[in-house]
C-alpha positions as CSV (number, residue, x, y, z in Angstrom):
1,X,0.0,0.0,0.0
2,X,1.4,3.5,-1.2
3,X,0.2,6.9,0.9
4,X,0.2,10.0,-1.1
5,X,-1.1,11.9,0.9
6,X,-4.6,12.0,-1.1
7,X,-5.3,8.6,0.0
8,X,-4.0,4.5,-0.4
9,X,-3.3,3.1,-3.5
10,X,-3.4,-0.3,-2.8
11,X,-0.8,-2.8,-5.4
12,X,-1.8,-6.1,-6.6
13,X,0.4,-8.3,-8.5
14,X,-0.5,-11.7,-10.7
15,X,0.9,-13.6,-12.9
16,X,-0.7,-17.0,-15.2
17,X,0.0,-19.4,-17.5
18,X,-1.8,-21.3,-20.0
19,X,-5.1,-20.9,-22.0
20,X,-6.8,-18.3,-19.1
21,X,-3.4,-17.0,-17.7
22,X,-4.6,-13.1,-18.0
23,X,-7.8,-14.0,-16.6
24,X,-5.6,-16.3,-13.6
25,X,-3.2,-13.7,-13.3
26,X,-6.4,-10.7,-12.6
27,X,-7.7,-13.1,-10.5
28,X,-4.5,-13.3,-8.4
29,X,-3.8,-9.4,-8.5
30,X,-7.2,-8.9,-7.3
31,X,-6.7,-10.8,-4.1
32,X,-3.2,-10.5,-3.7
33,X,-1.7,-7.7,-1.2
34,X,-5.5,-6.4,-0.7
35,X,-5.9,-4.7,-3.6
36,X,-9.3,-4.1,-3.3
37,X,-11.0,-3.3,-6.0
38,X,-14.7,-2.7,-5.4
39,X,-15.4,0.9,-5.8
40,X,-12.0,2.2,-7.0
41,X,-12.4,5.0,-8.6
42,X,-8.9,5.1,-10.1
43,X,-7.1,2.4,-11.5
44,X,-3.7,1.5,-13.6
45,X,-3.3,-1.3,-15.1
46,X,0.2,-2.9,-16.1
47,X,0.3,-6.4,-18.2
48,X,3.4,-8.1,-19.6
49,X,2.7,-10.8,-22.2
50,X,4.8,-12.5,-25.4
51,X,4.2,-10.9,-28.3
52,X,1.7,-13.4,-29.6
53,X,-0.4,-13.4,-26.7
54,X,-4.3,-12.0,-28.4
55,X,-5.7,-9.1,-27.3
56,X,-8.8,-10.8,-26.6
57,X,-6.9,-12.5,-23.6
58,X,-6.7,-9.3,-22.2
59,X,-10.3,-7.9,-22.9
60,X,-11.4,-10.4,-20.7
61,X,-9.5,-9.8,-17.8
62,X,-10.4,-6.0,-17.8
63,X,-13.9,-7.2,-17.8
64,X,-13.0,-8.5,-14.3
65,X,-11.6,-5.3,-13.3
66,X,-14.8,-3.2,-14.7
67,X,-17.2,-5.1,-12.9
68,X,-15.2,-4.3,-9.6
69,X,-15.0,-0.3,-9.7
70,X,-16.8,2.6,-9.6
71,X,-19.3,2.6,-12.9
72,X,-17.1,6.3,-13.3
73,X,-14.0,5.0,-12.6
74,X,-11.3,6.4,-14.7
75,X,-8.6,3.0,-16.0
76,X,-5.7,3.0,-17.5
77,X,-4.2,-0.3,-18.9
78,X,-0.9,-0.7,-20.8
79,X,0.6,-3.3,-22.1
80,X,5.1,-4.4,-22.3
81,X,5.4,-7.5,-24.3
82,X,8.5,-10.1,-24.4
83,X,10.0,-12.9,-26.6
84,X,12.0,-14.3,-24.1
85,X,9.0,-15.4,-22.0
86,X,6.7,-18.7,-22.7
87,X,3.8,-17.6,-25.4
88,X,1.3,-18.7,-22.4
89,X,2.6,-16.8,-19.6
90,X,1.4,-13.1,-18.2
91,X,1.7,-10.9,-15.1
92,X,0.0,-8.3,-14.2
93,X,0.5,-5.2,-11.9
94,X,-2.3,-3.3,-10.8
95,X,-2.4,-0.1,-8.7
96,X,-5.9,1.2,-7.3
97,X,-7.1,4.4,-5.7
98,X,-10.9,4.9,-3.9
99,X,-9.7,8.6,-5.2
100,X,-9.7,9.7,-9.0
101,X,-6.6,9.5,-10.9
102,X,-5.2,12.7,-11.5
103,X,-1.9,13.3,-13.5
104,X,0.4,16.4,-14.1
105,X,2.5,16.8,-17.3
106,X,5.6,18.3,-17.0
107,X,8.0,19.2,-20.0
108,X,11.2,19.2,-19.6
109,X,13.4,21.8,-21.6
């Protein structure tokens, strides 16, 4: 659990393998750390997957995630994909806030 001041962000980590290893890896970031979900009204979302993994893999583990926060809850997933991992395998990092996200762009000269 991080304190910013503004409130917890609470960190979940997973990680799967085979034909539902986004979905198994959600699952485990979910309830790993208590990263509790329900109600977040900020969350970001980090998933690292071979480069063949489909897209489709990872729809359905967001589904998870939307049916957990706030129905206004702004999330953010990315995505960092790997050769040198098995084509089955992905982890996931999530990071969740019962606070909206709220980011600040600096530019550096």
């Amino acid at each position: 659990m991080l304190d910013d001041g503004q409130g917890a962000t609470l960190f979940g980590f997973g990680e799967g393998t085979g034909d539902n290893a986004a979905i198994e890896a959600m699952r485990m970031a979910i309830e790993s750390s208590k990263c509790i979900m329900q109600g977040a009204k900020g969350v970001l979302i980090s998933f690292e997957t071979h480069s063949d993994c489909p897209m489709n893999t990872l729809n359905d583990a967001m589904e998870m995630v939307h049916l957990s926060v706030d129905e206004n809850a702004n999330v953010l997933m990315g995505m960092n994909t790997r050769d040198n991992i098995p084509a089955d395998y992905v982890s996931v990092i999530i990071l969740a806030k019962h606070q909206p996200l709220s980011f600040t762009y600096t530019k550096q000269i």
